[in-house]
N, C-alpha and C positions, 0 to 999 in steps of 0.2 A: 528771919534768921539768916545770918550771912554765909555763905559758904565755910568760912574760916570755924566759924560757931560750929559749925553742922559737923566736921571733920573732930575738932576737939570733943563734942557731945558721943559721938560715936562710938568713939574707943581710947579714953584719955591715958589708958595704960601702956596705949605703943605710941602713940606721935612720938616722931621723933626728933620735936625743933623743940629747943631748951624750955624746959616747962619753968624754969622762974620769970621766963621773958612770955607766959601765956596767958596773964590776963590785958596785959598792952597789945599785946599780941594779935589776938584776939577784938578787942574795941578798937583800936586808933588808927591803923593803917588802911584798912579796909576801909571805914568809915571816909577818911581824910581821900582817898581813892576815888571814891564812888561823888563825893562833891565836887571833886577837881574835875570830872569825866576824863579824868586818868584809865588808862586799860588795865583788865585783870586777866591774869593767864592763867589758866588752870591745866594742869597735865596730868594725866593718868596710865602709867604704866602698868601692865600683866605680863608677870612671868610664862611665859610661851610651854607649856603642858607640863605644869608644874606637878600635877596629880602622877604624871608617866614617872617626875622626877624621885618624887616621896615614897610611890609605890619599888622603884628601884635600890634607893639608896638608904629607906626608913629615914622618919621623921626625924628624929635630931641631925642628921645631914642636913634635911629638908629647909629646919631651922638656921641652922647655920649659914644655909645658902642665900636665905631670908633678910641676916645680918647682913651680912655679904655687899648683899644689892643695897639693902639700907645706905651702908656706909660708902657707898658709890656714888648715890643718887644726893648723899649729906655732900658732898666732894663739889658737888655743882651750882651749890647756891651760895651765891656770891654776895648776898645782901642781908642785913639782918633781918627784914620783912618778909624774906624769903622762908618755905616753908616746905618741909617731906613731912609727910605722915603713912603710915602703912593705912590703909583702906580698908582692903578685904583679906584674905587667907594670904593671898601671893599679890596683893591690887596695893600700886602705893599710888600716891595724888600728891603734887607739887603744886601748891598755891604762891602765883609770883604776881606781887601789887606792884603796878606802873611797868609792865611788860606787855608789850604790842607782840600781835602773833610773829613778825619775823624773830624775834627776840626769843618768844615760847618756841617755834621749831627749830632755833639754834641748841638753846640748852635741853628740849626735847633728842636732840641727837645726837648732842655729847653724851647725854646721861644712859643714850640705850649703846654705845661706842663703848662707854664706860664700864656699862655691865659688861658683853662680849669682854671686853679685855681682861676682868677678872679672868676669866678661863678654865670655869667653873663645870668640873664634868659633865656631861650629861648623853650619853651613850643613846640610851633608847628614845631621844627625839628624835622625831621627824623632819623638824627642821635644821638642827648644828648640831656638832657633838659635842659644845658648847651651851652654857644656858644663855637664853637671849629674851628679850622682851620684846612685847608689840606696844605701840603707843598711841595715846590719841590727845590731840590739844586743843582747846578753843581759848579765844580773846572775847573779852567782855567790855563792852565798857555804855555805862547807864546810870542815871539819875536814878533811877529804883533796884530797890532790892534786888539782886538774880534770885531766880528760881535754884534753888540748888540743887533738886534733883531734873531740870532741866539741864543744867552742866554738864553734870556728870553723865547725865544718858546720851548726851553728844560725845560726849570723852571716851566713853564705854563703846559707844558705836564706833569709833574710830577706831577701838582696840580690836573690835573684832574683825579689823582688817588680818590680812594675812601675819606670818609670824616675821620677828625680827626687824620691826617696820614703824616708821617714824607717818 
């Protein structure tokens, strides 16, 4: 199963990249990618104590802040292969075919610039009083299938670097 799969399979009621364009979507770039030994980039951002944030302002804030970042993180993909999808509660994942890591820590760092600049309250963090996200990215590129939950627990480890952090 390809990462792209794995993310649609997940939770197909939030992705957020045009679901008339997800069954191509989904088969043909990735595929076409992985024979060319073209690089896949994979990003994974977490909202930086999002629980501190929900617990503050109540979930429909919570929600909205959610959008927020969504619509931030849509803002930075430049390609129709490009892909946001929400992940987990506060976890989004950007799937970008024929992206070499300098390429993923470029948009990796616009996109967490871009959150910050919403300017999204957030009083009782510890880190800003701003909402801000932590990031983690890896590059892939192989004749075989990735492991996807190999990815992502790279991506995930990186997230649990410090806050606000590329």
């Amino acid at each position: 199963m390809s990462i792209v799969s794995e993310v649609f399979q997940r939770d197909k009621a939030i992705v957020l990249h045009n679901a008339s364009s997800e069954g191509s979507f989904v088969n043909d770039p990735y595929t076409v990618q992985r024979r060319q030994l073209k690089p896949l980039s994979v990003i994974m951002l977490d909202v930086d104590h999002f629980k501190i944030f929900n617990d503050t302002y109540g979930h429909p804030r919570g929600d909205d802040c959610l959008v927020q970042v969504a619509e931030a993180l849509k803002t930075q993909m430049q390609r129709s292969t490009d892909m946001v999808a929400r992940y987990g509660g506060e976890e989004f994942i950007l799937i970008l075919p024929n992206t070499d890591k300098d390429g993923a820590i470029r948009i990796a760092e616009n996109a967490r610039l871009a959150i910050e600049a919403l300017g999204i309250e957030h009083d009782h963090s510890p880190t800003s009083d701003r909402v801000t996200v932590r990031v983690g990215a890896i590059e892939f590129i192989s004749p075989a299938e990735p492991v996807v939950i190999n990815l992502l627990c790279h991506c995930r480890c990186a997230t649990a670097s410090p806050c606000n952090l590329v």
